[in-house]
C-alpha positions in Angstrom: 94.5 87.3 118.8 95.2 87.4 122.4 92.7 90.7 122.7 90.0 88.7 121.3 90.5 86.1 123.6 90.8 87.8 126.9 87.7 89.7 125.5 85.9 86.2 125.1 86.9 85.0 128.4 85.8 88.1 130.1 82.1 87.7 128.0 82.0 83.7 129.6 82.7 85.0 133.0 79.9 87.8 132.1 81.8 90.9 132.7 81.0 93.1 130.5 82.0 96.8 129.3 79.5 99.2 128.0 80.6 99.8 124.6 82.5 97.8 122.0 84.2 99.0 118.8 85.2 96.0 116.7 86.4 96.6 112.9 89.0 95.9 110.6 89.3 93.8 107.1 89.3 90.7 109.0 86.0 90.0 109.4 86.2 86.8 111.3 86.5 88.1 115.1 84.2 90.9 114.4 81.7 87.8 113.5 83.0 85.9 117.0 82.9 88.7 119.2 79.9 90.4 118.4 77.6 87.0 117.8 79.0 85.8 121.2 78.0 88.7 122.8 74.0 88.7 120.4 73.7 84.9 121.6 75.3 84.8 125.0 75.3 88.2 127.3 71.5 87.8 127.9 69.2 84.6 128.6 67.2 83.3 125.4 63.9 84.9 127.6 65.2 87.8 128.1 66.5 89.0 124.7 62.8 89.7 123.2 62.9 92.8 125.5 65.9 93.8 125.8 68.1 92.6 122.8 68.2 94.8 119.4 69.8 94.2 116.7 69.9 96.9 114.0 71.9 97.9 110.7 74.1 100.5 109.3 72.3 101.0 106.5 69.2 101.6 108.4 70.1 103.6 111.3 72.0 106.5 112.2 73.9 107.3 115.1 71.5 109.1 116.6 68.7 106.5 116.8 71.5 104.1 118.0 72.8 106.2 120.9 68.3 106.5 121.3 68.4 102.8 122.1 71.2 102.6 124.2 70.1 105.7 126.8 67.1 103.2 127.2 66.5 101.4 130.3 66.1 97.1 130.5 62.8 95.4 131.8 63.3 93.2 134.1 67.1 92.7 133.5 70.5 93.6 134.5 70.8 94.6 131.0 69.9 95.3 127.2 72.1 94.5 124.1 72.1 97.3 121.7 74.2 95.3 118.4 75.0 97.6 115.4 75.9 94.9 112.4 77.5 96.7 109.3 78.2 99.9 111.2 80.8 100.7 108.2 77.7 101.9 106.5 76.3 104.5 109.5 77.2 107.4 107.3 78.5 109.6 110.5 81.5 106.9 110.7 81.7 107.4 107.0 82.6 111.2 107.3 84.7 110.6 110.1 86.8 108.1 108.2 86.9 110.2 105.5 88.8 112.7 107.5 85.7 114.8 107.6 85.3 115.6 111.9 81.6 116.1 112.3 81.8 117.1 115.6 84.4 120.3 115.3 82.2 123.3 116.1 78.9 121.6 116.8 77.5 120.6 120.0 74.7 118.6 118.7 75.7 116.8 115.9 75.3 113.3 116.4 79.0 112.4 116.2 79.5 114.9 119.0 77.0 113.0 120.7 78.0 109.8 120.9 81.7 111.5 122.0 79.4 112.3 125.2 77.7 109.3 125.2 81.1 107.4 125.2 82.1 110.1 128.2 78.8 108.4 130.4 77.5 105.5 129.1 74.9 104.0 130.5 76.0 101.6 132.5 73.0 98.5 132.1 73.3 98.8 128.4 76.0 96.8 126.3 76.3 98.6 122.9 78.4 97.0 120.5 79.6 98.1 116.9 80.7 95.4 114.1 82.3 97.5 111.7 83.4 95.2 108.8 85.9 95.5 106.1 88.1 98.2 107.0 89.1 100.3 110.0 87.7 103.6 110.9 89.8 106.6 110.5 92.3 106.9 113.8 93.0 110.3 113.2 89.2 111.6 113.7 87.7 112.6 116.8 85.4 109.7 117.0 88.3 107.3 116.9 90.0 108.7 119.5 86.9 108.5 121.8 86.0 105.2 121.1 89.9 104.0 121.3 89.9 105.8 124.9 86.7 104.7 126.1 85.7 101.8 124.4 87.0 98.3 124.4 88.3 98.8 120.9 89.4 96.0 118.8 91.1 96.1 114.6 91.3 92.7 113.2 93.6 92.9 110.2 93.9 90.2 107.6 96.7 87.3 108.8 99.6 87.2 106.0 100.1 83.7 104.4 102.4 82.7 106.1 100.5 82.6 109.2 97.8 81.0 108.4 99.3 77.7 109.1 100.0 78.2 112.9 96.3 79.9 113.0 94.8 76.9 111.3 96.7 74.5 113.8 95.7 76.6 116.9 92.2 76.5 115.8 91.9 73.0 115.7 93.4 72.5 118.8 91.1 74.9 120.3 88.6 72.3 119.3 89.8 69.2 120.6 91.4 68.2 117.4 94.5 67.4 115.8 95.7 68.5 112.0 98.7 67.1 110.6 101.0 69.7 108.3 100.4 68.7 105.2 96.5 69.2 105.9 96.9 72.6 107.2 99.2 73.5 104.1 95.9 72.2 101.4 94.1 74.0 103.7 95.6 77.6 103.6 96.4 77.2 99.5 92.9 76.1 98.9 91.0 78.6 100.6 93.1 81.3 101.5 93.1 83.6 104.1 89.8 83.8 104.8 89.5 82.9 108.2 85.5 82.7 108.5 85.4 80.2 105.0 88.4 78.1 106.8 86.4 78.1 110.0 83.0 77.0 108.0 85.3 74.1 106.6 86.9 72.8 109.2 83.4 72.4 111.3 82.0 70.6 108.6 85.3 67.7 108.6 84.6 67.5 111.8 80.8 66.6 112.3 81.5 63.0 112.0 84.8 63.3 113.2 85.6 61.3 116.6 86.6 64.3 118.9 90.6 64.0 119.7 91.3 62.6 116.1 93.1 64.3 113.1 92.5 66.1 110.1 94.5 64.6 107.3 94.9 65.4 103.8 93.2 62.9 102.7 90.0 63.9 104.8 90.4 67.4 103.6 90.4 66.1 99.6 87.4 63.7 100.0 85.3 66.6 101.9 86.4 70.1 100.6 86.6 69.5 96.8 90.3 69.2 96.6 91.8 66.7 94.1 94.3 64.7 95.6 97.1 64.5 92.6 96.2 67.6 91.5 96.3 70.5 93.9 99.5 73.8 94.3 100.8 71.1 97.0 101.5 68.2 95.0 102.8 70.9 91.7 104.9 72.0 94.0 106.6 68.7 95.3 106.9 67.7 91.4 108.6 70.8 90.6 111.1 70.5 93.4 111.9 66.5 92.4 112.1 68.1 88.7 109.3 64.9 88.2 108.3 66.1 84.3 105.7 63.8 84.1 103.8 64.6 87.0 104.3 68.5 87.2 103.2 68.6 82.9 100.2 66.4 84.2 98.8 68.6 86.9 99.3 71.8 84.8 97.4 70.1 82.0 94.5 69.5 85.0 94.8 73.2 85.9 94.5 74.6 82.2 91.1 72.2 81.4 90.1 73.2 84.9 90.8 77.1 85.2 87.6 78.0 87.2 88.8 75.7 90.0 92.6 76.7 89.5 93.1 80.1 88.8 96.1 81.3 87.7 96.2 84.0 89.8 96.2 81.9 92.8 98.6 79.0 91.6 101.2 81.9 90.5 101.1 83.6 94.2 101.9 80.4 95.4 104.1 79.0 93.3 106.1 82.8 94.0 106.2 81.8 98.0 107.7 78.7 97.6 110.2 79.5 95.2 110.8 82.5 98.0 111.5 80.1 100.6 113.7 78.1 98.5 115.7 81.0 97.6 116.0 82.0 101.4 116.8 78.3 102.3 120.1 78.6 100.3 121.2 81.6 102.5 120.1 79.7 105.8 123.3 79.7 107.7 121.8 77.3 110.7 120.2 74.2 108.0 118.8 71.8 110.6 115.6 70.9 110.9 114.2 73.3 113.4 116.3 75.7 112.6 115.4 76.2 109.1 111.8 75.4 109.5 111.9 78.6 112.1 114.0 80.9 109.3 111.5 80.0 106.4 108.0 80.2 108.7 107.0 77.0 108.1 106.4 73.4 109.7 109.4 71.2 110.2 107.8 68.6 108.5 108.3 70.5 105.1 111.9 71.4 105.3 113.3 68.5 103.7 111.0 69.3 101.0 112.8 72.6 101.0 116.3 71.0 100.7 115.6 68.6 98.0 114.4 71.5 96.2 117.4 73.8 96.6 119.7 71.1 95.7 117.7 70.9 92.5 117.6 74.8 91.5 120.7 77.1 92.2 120.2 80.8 93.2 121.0 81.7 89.4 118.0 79.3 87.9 115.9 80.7 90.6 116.6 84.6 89.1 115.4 82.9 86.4 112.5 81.7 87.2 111.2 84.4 89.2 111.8 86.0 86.0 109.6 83.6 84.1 106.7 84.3 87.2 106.9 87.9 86.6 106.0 87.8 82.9 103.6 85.0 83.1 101.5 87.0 86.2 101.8 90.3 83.9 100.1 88.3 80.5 97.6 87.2 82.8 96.7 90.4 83.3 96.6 90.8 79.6 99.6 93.0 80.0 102.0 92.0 76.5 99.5 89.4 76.0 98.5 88.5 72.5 95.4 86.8 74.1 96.8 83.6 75.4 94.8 82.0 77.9 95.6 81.6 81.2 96.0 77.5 80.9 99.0 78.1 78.9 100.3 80.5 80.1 101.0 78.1 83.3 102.4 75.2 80.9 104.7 77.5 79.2 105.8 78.8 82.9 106.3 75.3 84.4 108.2 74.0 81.2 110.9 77.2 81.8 110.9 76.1 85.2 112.2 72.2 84.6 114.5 73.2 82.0 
């Protein structure tokens, strides 16, 4: 996000604002910003005095705003950090369309709308509200949008995790080759802080400037490297039998590790992009890899795989992955379990 990093580069060059608003689902830059901020706006000798760190749960808005009309010993500031402010039950009512502050002067919502008015400039208060966004609509979002420097950090679709996951290895002096970044985003998902946490630990005894490969990804993450979505994938789009029956027959022994639900969302992208690839009008390389969101490196893949499945087999077939995610969900399912479910999908799909 480029407001996350002009926020970060303005924190290294230690200007700071007096109050920050940072929520959303995505709790990964909530994490970066405000534990930037709890490690880095004040020396390790001064944060005993002037550094507090308190929790939702625990606090109210009163007894927040109390700490941050407080003055710094010895300092050019104090660090006032509210972690889990989603719990501070004033911001509840607010976001539950409730305005607190209509009609009363002194409640405390109507107090931090003053505070926000004149904050006091030698403190840096910062909110981390995780999990979901605070109601726009009430009056408290509204002052904090105007006065604060306010930041929502929404979940990334799937489709860009890829790019995020290349970008944040760059960031680091590293280098991640596509089909690495692909196991990457299917394994974990789009949680950014666990794909963070993973890629610190390849790199710990990782020469700085090298790559990330698949290969290092399935030795170190847990990843099998015949059986994974990627290599189903590239077996259903060859129409290999063997290999595709194989995997699924790993996946139904091994549904803790491979559950359905997961392998069916992803086996629904793909067959989405193959579907789309048949309409491409522009088919080279770059081209297509721009129309379908992906890496150039996999639209070969794509081809090979549209050559093998028409636009009438793939009606079909995301027939087939409409039925098989509604059993799973026990929905017109005479108790099948989910291993099988997957076989009987993948042998539709090859014939």
């Amino acid at each position: 996000m480029k407001e996350v990093n002009q926020i970060l580069l303005d924190l290294k060059r230690k200007i700071f604002k007096p109050v920050y608003f940072f929520c959303g689902e995505e709790a990964y830059y909530i994490d970066l910003l405000s534990d930037y901020i709890e490690y880095n706006a004040l020396d390790e000798a001064d944060r005993e005095f002037n550094q507090n760190v308190v929790y939702g749960k625990d606090v109210d808005l009163t007894g927040v705003l109390g700490l941050a009309k407080q003055f710094p010993m010895m300092s050019d500031y104090q660090v006032v950090i509210v972690k889990e402010a989603q719990n501070i039950k004033e911001f509840n009512k607010s976001a539950d369309g409730g305005d607190t502050s209509k009609g009363n002067s002194n409640s405390s919502t109507q107090q931090l709308i003053t505070y926000l008015q004149n904050p006091q400039p030698t403190t840096i208060l910062v909110f981390a509200f995780k999990y979901k966004s605070i109601d726009k609509r009430s009056a408290i979002a509204k002052a904090l949008q105007k006065s604060s420097v306010f930041i929502e950090s929404n979940k990334l679709y799937d489709n860009q995790l890829p790019e995020w996951i290349t970008n944040l290895v760059k960031e680091k002096n590293y280098k991640i080759n596509p089909k690495a970044t692909f196991l990457l985003a299917e394994f974990l998902g789009n949680d950014l802080s666990k794909i963070s946490n993973e890629i610190d630990k390849l790199l710990i005894n990782l020469p700085e400037g090298n790559e990330i490969t698949a290969e290092l990804i399935q030795d170190n993450i847990g990843i099998s490297k015949d059986y994974n979505v990627f290599e189903l994938q590239d077996a259903l789009a060859k129409k290999d039998v063997l290999k595709a029956n194989q995997i699924v027959n790993y996946f139904a022994a091994n549904e803790k590790e491979h559950p359905s639900v997961l392998i069916l969302s992803s086996l629904y992208g793909y067959f989405s992009k193959i579907l789309k690839y048949h309409f491409i009008t522009d088919k080279s390389k770059f081209a297509a890899a721009s129309a379908l969101g992906v890496n150039p490196f996999f639209v070969d893949g794509y081809a090979k795989a549209a050559a093998n499945y028409s636009t009438l087999k793939l009606k079909h077939i995301f027939s087939y992955l409409k039925q098989a995610d509604l059993k799973s969900k026990g929905i017109d399912n005479a108790s099948i379990p989910n291993g099988e479910l997957l076989k009987e999908l993948v042998f539709k799909i090859l014939h």
